[in-house]
C-alpha positions in Angstrom: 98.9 113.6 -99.1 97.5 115.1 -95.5 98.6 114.1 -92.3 95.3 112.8 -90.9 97.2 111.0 -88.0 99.1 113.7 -86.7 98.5 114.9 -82.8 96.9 118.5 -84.3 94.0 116.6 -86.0 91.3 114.3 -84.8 92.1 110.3 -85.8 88.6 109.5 -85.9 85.2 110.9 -86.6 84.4 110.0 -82.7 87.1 112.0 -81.9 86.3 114.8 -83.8 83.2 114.5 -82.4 84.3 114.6 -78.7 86.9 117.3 -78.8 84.4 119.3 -80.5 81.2 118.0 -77.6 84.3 119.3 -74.8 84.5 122.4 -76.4 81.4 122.6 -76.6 81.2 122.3 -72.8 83.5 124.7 -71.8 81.6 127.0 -73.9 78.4 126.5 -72.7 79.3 127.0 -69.1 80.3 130.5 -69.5 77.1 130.7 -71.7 75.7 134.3 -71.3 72.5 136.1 -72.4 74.8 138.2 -74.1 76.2 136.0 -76.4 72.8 134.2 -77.8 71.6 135.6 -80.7 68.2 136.7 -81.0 65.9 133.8 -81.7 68.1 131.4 -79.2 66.8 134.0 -76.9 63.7 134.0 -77.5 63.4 130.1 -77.5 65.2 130.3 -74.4 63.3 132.2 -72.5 60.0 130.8 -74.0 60.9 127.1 -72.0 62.2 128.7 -69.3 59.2 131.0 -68.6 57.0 127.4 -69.1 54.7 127.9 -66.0 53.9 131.4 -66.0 52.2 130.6 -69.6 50.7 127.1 -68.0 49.3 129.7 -65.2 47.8 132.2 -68.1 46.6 129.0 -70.4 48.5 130.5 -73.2 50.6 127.2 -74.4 49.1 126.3 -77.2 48.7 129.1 -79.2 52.3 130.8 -78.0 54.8 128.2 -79.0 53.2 127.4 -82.8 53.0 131.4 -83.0 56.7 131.7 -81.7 57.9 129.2 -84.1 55.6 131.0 -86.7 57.2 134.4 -86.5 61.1 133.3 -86.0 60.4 131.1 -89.1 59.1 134.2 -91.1 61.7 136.5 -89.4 64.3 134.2 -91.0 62.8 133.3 -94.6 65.2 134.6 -97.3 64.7 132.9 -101.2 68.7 132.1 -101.1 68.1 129.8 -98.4 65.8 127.7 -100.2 67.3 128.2 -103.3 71.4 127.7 -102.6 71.1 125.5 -99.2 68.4 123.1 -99.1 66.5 121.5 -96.3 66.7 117.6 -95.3 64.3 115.2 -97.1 62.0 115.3 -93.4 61.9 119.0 -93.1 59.8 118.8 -96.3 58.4 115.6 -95.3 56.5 117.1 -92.6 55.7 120.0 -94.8 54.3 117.4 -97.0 52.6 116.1 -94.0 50.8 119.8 -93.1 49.9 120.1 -97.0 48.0 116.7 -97.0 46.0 117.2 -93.8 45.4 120.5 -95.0 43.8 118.9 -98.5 41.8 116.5 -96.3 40.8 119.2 -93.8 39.2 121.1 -96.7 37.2 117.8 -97.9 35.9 117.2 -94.8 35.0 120.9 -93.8 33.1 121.4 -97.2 30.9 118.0 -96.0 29.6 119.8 -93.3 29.4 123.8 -94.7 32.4 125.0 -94.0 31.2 125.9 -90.2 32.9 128.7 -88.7 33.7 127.3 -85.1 35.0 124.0 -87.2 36.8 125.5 -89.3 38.6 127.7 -86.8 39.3 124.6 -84.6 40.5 122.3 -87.7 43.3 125.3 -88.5 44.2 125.4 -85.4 44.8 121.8 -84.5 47.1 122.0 -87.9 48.6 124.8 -86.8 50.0 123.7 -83.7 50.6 120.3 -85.2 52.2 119.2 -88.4 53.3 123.0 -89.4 54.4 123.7 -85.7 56.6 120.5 -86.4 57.9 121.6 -90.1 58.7 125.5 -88.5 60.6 123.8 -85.1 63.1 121.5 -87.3 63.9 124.2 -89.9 64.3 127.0 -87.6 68.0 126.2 -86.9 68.8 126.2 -90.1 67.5 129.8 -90.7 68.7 130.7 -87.4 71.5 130.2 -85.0 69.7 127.9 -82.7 72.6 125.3 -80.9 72.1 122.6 -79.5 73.2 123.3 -76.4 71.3 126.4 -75.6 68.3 124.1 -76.3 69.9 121.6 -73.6 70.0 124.4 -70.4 66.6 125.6 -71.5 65.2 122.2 -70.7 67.1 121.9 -67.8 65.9 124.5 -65.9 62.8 123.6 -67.1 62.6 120.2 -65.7 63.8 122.0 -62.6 60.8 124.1 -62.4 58.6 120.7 -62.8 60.5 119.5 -59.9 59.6 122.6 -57.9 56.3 122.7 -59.2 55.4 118.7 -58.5 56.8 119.1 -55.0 54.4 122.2 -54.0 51.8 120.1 -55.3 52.3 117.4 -53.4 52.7 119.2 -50.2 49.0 121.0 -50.9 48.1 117.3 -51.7 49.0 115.8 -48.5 48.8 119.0 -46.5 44.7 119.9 -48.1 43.8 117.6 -50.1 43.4 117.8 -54.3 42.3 121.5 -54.7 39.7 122.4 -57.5 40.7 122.7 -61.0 40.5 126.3 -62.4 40.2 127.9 -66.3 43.4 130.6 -66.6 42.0 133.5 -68.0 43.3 133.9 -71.4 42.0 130.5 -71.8 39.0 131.6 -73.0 40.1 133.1 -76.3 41.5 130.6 -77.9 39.4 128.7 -80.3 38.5 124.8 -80.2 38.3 122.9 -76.6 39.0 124.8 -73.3 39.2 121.4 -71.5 43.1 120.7 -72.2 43.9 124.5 -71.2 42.7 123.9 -67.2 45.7 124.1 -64.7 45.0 121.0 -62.8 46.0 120.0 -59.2 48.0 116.7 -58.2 44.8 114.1 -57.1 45.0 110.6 -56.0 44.0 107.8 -58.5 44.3 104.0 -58.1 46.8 102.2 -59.9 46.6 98.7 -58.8 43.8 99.4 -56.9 45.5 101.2 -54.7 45.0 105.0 -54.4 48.5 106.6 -55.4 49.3 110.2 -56.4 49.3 111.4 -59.7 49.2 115.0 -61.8 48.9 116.8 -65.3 51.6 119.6 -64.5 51.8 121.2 -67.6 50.5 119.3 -69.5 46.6 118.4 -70.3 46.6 114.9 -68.7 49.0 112.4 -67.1 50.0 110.3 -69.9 51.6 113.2 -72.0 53.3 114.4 -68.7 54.9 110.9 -69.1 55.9 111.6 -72.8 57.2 114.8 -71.9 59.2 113.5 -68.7 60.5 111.1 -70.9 61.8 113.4 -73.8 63.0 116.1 -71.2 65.3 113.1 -69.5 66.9 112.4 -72.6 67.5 116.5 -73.6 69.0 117.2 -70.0 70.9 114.5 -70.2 73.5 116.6 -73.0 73.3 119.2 -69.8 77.3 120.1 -68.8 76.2 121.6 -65.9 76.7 118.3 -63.4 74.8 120.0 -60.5 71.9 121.2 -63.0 72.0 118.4 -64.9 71.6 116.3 -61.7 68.5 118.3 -60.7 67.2 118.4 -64.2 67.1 115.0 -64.3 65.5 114.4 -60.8 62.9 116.1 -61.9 62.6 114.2 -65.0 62.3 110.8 -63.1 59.9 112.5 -60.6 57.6 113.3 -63.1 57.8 109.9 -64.7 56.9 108.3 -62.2 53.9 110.6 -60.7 52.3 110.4 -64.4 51.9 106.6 -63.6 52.0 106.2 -67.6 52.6 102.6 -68.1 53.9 103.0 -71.7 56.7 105.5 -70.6 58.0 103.6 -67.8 58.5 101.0 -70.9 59.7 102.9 -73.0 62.2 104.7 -70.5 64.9 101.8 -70.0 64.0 100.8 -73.9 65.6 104.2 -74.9 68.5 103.8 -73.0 69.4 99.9 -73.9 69.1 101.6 -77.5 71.5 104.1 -76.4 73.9 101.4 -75.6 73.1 99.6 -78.3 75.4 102.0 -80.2 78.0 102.3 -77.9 78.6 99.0 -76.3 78.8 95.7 -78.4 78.0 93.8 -75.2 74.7 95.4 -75.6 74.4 94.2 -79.3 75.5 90.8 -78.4 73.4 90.5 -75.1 70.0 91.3 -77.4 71.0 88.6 -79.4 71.3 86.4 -76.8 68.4 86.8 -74.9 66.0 87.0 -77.9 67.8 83.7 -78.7 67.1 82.1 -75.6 63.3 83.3 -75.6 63.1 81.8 -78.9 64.5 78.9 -77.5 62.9 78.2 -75.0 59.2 78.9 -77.0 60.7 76.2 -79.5 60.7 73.5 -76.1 57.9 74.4 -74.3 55.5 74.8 -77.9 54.9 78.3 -77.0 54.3 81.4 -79.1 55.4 84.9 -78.7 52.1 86.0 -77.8 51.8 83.4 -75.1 54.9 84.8 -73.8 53.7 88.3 -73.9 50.4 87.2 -72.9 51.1 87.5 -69.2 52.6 90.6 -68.8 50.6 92.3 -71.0 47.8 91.6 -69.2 49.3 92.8 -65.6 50.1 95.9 -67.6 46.8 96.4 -68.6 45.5 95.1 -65.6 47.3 98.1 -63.9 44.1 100.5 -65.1 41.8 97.8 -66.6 39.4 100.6 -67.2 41.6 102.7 -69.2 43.1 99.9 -71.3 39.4 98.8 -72.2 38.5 102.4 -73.1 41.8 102.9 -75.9 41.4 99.3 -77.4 37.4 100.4 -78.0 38.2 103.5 -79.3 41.1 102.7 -81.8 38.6 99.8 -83.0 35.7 102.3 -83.4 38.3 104.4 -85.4 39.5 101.6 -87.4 36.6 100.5 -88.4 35.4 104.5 -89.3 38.3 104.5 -91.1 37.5 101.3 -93.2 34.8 103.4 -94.6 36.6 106.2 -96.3 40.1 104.8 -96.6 41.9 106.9 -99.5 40.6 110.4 -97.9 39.8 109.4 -94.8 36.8 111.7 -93.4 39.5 115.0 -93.0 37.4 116.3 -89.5 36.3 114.4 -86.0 32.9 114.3 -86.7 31.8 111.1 -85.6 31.9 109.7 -81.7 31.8 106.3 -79.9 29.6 105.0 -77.0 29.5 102.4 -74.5 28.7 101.9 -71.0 24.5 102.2 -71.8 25.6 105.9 -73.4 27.5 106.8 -70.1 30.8 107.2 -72.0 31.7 108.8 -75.1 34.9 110.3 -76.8 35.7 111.4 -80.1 37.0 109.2 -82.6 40.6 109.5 -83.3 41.1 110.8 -79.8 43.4 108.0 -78.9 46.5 106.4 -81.3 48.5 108.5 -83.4 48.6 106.0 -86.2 44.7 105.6 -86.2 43.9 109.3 -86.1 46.0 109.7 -89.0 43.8 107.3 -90.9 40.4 108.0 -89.7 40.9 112.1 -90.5 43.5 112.0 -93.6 43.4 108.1 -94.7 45.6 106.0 -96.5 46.6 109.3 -98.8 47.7 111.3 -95.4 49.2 108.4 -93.9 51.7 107.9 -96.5 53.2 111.2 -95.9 52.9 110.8 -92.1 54.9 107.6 -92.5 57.7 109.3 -94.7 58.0 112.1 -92.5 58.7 109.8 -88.9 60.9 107.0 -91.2 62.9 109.9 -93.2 63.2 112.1 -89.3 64.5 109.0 -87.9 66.7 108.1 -90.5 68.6 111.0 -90.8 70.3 110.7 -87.2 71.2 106.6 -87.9 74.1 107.1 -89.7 75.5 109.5 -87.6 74.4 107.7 -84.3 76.7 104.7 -85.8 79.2 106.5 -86.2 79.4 107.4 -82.5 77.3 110.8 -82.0 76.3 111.2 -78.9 73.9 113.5 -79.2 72.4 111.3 -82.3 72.4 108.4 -80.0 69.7 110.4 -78.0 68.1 111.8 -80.6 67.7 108.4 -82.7 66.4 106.4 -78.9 64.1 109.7 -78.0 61.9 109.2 -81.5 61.9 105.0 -81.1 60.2 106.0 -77.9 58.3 108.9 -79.1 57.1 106.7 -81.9 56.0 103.9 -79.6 53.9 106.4 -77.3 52.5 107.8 -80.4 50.1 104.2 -80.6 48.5 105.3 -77.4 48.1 109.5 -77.4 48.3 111.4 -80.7 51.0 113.9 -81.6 49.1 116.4 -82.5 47.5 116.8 -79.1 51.0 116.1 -77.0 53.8 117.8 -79.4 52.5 121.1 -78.3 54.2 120.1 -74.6 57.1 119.1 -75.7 57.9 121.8 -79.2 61.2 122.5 -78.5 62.1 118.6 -79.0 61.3 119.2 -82.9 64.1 122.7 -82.9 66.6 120.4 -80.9 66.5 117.6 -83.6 66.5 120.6 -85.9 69.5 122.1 -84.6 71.3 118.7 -84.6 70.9 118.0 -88.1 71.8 121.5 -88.6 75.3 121.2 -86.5 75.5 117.5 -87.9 76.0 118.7 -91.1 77.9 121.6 -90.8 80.5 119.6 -89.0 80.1 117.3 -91.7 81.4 120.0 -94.0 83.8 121.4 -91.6 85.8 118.0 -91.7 85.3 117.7 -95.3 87.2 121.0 -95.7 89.5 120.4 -93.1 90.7 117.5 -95.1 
């Protein structure tokens, strides 16, 4: 009855999806200020204008309170009502609602103390609801995808500018003093995460290499964020931007010296190709075959096999590796105490070293934390909201978008760096990953329609 197969129309879904990615392209290039509407400017020039809030210590209560105000900005009833939101949008709503619950248990076991209280709404402020506001912005908004994409980019450009001054006062001086950015001051909870911080030399493998925070409040989440920035730029059609965007990714990367991310960095991208090249598939079966294989002659296990290079990659910073897998135990075991409810606040600490260490339990592991504070109850919801978030972009990422591709890799890595620093104390650095999923979905599905229509 139609003529799907004709020159005018697209033979494929993956060629739908290209002609409308080079369109996309040529758009984009002539992008102006004048043609984003108001929120994609806003967002836009909130990444771009990154380091003069690092310098003022004003990150973590601007981009939950951006997010806050474009989301009311944009509420109408008929939205909710006539269009509805993916299952995850309200997943992580969910999410927000159960900490909340817990929050309140735990806050009326001590008294409901000012200064805790303040600091409990806070960390869910800029956590779980920051997360619910970010994905359903673009679909109260017209947030695309691509504006999101040469945000980044000239974000990561500024890192790259920024590590390189660094490392020139570095070598040049020496590590310079850490300082507290005076609007730091007035926001409530710990001022430690808020310091602008100076590149220093640390020993990895004993041997003293450098290594920085940047924007970020200490070197492993500058790894998470390197990593997620990578992945964002790479949808860049700029080529000369893109290249430099991406330069600065890698620099980053590897002047975090986090272990997990340079894992999880060429794990992202053999997903990536998992979708698009069957040799992939098929090369992933064979070499998991042959491991498996040659276990079965030797009489080894798997964990004999990872036994080695685990412990050369714990090895790296033996110190640090000893002080995570002592406080996710101390946490577990916390947790085995209250395990519906969990204890809904950080109350409790852990020790060692004669008393000359402690942290907060929780602090590590995002799948611990979510235990210890909102227990099996909260972790349900948590688990619903990463699984349903996730699953929305397989289908999709089959079929051959790109972009899904990226965004489907990004969260298998994000979700594997969640086991070693929790979400809500690293999404705040890298908010504008939860609207660019958000405005996938969004264009996703509206393209979705559009072909539906068109056919």
């Amino acid at each position: 009855m139609f003529n799907i197969t004709s020159k005018k129309a697209p033979r494929t879904w993956s060629d739908l999806m290209s002609n409308q990615g080079r369109q996309q392209n040529l758009n984009i290039d002539k992008l102006h200020l004048g043609d984003l509407s108001t929120a994609e400017k806003v967002i836009y020039w909130t990444i771009v204008l990154t380091p003069l809030w690092w310098l003022l210590g004003i990150q973590t209560v601007l981009y939950p309170t951006v997010a806050f105000i474009l989301l009311v900005m944009g509420f109408e009833l008929d939205k909710i009502t006539k269009s509805s939101l993916p299952f995850c949008n309200w997943a992580w709503l969910g999410m927000t609602v159960a900490a909340l619950w817990t929050n309140i248990l735990g806050l009326d076991s001590v008294g409901f103390d000012v200064m805790k209280t303040l600091a409990t709404i806070f960390t869910l402020f800029k956590g779980y609801f920051m997360i619910f506001a970010c994905m359903t912005l673009p679909f109260w908004h017209r947030i695309r995808v691509q504006v999101i994409t040469r945000a980044v980019a000239w974000m990561a450009v500024g890192l790259l500018v920024t590590l390189i001054i660094q490392l020139l006062i570095l070598a040049a001086i020496g590590p310079l003093p850490h300082f507290m950015p005076p609007l730091a001051k007035l926001i409530p909870g710990e001022k430690l995460s808020l310091m602008v911080k100076f590149a220093v030399f640390q020993p990895f493998f004993r041997i003293p290499l450098p290594r920085a925070d940047l924007y970020t409040a200490d070197p492993p989440i500058l790894g998470v964020c390197a990593l997620v920035y990578f992945f964002i730029c790479l949808g860049e059609s700029n080529r000369r931007l893109r290249k430099y965007a991406l330069s600065g990714c890698v620099a980053c990367l590897i002047i975090s010296q986090s272990r997990l991310a340079w894992v999880c960095f060429p794990l992202t991208i053999l997903i990536i190709n998992s979708f698009r090249s069957r040799f992939a598939r098929i090369g992933s079966l064979w070499i998991t075959s042959f491991i498996s294989f040659v276990c079965a002659i030797l009489g080894w296990t798997i964990s004999d096999v990872l036994s080695q290079p685990l412990s050369t990659f714990n090895s790296a910073r033996a110190d640090s590796s000893k002080d995570r897998e002592f406080i996710i135990s101390a946490t577990i075991d916390a947790w085995r105490e209250s395990p519906w409810v969990g204890w809904g606040i950080i109350e409790k600490t852990a020790t060692w070293g004669n008393g000359a260490f402690e942290l907060p339990l929780g602090t590590f592991s995002s799948y611990s934390q979510v235990l210890y504070l909102h227990g099996i109850f909260g972790f349900v919801f948590f688990a619903a909201a990463l699984i349903s978030t996730l699953g929305i972009f397989w289908q999709p990422a089959v079929q051959g978008n790109k972009v899904c591709q990226r965004a489907f890799a990004t969260l298998i890595a994000l979700y594997t760096l969640c086991q070693a620093t929790t979400l809500t104390w690293m999404g705040i650095y890298f908010w504008f990953l939860f609207i660019w999923l958000g405005a996938i979905i969004a264009e996703t599905q509206n393209q979705n329609v559009s072909n539906w229509n068109y056919l």
